[in-house]
C-alpha positions, 0 to 999 in steps of 0.5 A, spaced: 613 451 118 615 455 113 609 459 112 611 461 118 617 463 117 615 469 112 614 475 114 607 476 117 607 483 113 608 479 107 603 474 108 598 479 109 599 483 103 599 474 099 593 474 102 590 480 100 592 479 093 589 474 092 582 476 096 583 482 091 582 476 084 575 479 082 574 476 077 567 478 075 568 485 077 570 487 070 563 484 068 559 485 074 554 490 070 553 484 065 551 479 070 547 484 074 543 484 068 544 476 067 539 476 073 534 481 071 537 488 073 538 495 069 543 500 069 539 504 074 539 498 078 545 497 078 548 504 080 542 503 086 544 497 088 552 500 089 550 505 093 546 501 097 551 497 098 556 503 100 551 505 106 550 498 108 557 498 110 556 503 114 552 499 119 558 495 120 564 500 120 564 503 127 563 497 130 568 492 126 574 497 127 571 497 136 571 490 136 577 489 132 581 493 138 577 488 143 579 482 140 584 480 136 585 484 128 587 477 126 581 474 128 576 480 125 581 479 117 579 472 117 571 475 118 572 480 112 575 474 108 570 469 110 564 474 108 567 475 102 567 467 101 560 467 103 558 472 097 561 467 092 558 461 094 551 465 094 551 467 087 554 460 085 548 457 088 542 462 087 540 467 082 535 473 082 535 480 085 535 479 091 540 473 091 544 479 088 543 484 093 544 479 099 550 478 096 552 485 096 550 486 103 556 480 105 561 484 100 558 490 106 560 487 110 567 484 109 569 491 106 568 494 113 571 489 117 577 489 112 577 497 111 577 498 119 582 493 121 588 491 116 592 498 117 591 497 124 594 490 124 599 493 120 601 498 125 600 494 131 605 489 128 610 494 126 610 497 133 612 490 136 618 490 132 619 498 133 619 500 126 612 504 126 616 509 121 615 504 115 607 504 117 606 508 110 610 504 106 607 498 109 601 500 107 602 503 100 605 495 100 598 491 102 594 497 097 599 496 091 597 488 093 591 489 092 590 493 086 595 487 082 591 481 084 584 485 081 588 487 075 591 480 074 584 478 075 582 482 070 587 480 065 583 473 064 576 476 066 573 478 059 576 471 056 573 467 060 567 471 061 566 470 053 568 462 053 565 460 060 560 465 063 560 467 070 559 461 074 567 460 072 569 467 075 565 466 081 568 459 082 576 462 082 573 468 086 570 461 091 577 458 090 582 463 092 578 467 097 578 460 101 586 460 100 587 466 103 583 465 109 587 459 111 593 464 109 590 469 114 590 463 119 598 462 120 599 471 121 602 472 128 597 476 133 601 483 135 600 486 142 596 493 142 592 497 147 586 495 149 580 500 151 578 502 157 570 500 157 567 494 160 560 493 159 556 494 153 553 500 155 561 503 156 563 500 149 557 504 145 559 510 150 566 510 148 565 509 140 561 515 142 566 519 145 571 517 139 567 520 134 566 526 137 573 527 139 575 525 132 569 531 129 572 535 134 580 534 132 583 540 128 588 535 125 584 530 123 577 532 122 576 536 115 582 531 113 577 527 113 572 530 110 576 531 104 579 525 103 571 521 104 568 526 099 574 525 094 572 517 095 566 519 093 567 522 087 572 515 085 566 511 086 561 515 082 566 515 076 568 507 078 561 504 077 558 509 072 565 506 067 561 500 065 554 503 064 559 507 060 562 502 056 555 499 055 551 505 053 558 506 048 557 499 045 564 497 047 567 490 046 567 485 053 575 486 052 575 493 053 572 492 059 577 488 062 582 493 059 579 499 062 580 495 070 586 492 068 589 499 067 585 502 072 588 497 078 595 498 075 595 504 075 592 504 083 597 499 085 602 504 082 600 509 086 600 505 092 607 503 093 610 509 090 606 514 095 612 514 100 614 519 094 609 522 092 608 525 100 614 527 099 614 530 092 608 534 093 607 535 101 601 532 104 597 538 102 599 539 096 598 532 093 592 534 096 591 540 090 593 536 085 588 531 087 582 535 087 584 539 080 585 531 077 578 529 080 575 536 077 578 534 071 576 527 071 569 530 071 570 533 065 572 527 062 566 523 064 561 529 061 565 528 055 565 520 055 557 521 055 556 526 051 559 522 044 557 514 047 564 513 042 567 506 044 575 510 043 574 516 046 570 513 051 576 509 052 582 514 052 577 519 057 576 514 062 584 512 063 585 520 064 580 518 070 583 512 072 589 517 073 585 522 077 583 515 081 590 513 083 592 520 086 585 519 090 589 513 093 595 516 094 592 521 098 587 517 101 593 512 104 597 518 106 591 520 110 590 514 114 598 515 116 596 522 118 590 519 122 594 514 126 599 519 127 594 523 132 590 518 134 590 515 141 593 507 141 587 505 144 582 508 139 586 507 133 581 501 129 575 506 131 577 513 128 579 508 122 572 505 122 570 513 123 574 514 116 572 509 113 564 510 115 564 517 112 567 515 105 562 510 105 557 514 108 558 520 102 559 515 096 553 511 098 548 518 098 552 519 091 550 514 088 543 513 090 542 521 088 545 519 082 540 514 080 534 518 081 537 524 078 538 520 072 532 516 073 526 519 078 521 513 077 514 514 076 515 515 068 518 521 069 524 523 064 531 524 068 538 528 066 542 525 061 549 522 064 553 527 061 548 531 064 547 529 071 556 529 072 555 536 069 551 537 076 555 533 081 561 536 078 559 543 080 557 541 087 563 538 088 567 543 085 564 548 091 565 544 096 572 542 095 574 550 094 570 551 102 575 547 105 581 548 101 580 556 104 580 551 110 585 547 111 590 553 108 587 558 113 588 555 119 596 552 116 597 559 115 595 560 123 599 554 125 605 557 121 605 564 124 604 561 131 610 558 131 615 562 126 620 566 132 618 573 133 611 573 131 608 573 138 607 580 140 
């Protein structure tokens, strides 16, 4: 009973916080090679990873506007809890890979449904303009919960391996579904389709409205490749600190500073939007991604435990604008999506960014390891590629998004029509 009587918002952002405990995440590279994986393997494996959510992100976020947002939260939760008990239970690749595939899946009906819920439940109160603070909330919960994780991981990593991380991980993850289990359902619109050929149409009809939205389309488009490039830094950082002959702690303090850093820009975006404006936060954004690259470059190029360390907290920095962005973005999404469509243009953005950082990852791999016996680029190397490219394309719709607010400020300044 007095569950109940906490704010649901509140609930939702305890329960994420302990969902967000990973304690094996700081050491992952270490137990994918506990099971026989490489580095390669394990850069491979994450792309894959990211693709495979894109088989689940377009019709989490349908159902979840079907159906209530409450039940598919409690699914991305179950799911996850179902990768801990796998990987407690069994070993070997493709345990690990299976286990990988329910992390997919939980992501995607996570990432499709929890801002959904939040604005449907602040639309029942009649306080939609607190979405992009509540927002900022729940991400800020989850980046403390991995960061408190992180805090222990390397200890007990070093004390009692792996089994004791996925077993906390197992513990809580079943404490935040029953926590989940007490939220309130909020009324929302429902879609207009009613057989499963209509169903499949309407996710269509979305996409393409949304690819086709002057407003939202190229926002999107930046805003997923700059989730690209994160992701490429984030799971190239313990590969790093591998091939640096860092300490285990200084792996667990590479990802607390990384989450607190996150959780950070998570709860003071509100400020941050307003500080910069959305398209200037937006620039600042993509010179800290450049710069990021930068420091990846160097990291490689000297394989120094100290400078590799100092380099990545740079990069942890340009990471936590990229959320601040990416947070304001989905407010700006919501702000011109139709009511009954807004959990599929969420799963539509989310797609895309899982979409790009899986093609990245996998490319990386290759390019770093073709197969076959054939010598691939260093590293250092390979960033300084992909660098280069995303450079490019961020200049392109940099030109594009500027250009066409230039058109849209004339059409309204007074005394510009002929």
């Amino acid at each position: 009973m007095k569950m109940k009587k906490i704010n649901p918002l509140k609930r939702l952002d305890l329960a994420c916080f302990l969902r967000s405990q990973l304690y094996l995440a700081p050491v992952l590279l270490l137990f994918y090679q506990q099971n026989g994986l490489t580095i390669a393997d394990f850069v491979l494996f994450q792309g894959i990873f990211q693709l495979t959510g894109i088989l689940f992100e377009i019709p989490c976020g349908y159902i979840a506007d079907v159906i209530s947002k409450k039940k598919v939260l409690v699914l991305a939760f179950v799911c996850f809890f179902l990768r801990a008990a796998l990987w407690l239970s069994f070993s070997g690749m493709y345990i690990i890979l299976l286990g990988e595939l329910f992390n997919a899946l939980s992501r995607a009906f996570l990432s499709g449904v929890y801002d959904s819920y939040i604005y449907d439940y602040l639309k029942s109160e009649n306080k939609t303009k607190r979405m992009l603070k509540e927002c900022g909330r729940t991400n800020f919960a989850m980046s403390s919960g991995a960061m408190f994780a992180a805090v222990f991981s390397a200890v007990l990593y070093d004390r009692y391996g792996t089994v004791v991380l996925l077993s906390l991980e197992f513990v809580l993850t079943l404490v935040s579904i029953v926590l989940l289990t007490t939220l309130p359902n909020p009324p929302s619109a429902r879609p207009h389709a009613r057989t499963l050929k209509e169903k499949f149409v309407e996710i269509k009809d979305t996409t393409v409205a949304t690819i086709k939205n002057p407003n939202i389309n190229v926002y999107i488009l930046y805003s997923a490749l700059l989730f690209s490039t994160t992701s490429l830094f984030c799971w190239c950082f313990q590969p790093l600190l591998k091939m640096s002959a860092a300490p285990v702690l200084m792996f667990s303090s590479i990802y607390v500073i990384n989450h607190a850093l996150r959780a950070g820009f998570s709860f003071h975006v509100n400020r941050l939007k307003k500080f910069f404006g959305f398209n200037r936060l937006l620039v600042v954004t993509t010179f800290l991604c450049i710069y990021s690259f930068a420091c990846m470059i160097l990291s490689f190029h000297f394989r120094q435990p100290n400078v590799a360390f100092i380099c990545l907290i740079f990069v942890c920095i340009g990471i936590g604008f990229q959320l601040a962005f990416a947070i304001a973005n989905i407010n700006h999404i919501h702000n011109y999506a139709m009511e009954e469509t807004r959990a599929t243009i969420s799963s539509v953005n989310n797609m895309l960014q899982q979409t790009l950082s899986g093609i990245s990852l996998i490319c990386f791999k290759f390019v770093i390891e073709p197969g076959s016996g054939t010598a691939g680029l260093s590293f250092a190397s390979a960033f300084s590629v992909f660098g280069a490219f995303y450079l490019s394309l961020f200049v392109l719709l940099l030109y594009i998004i500027f250009k066409r607010s230039a058109e849209h400020d004339a059409e309204h300044t007074p005394g510009t029509a002929c």
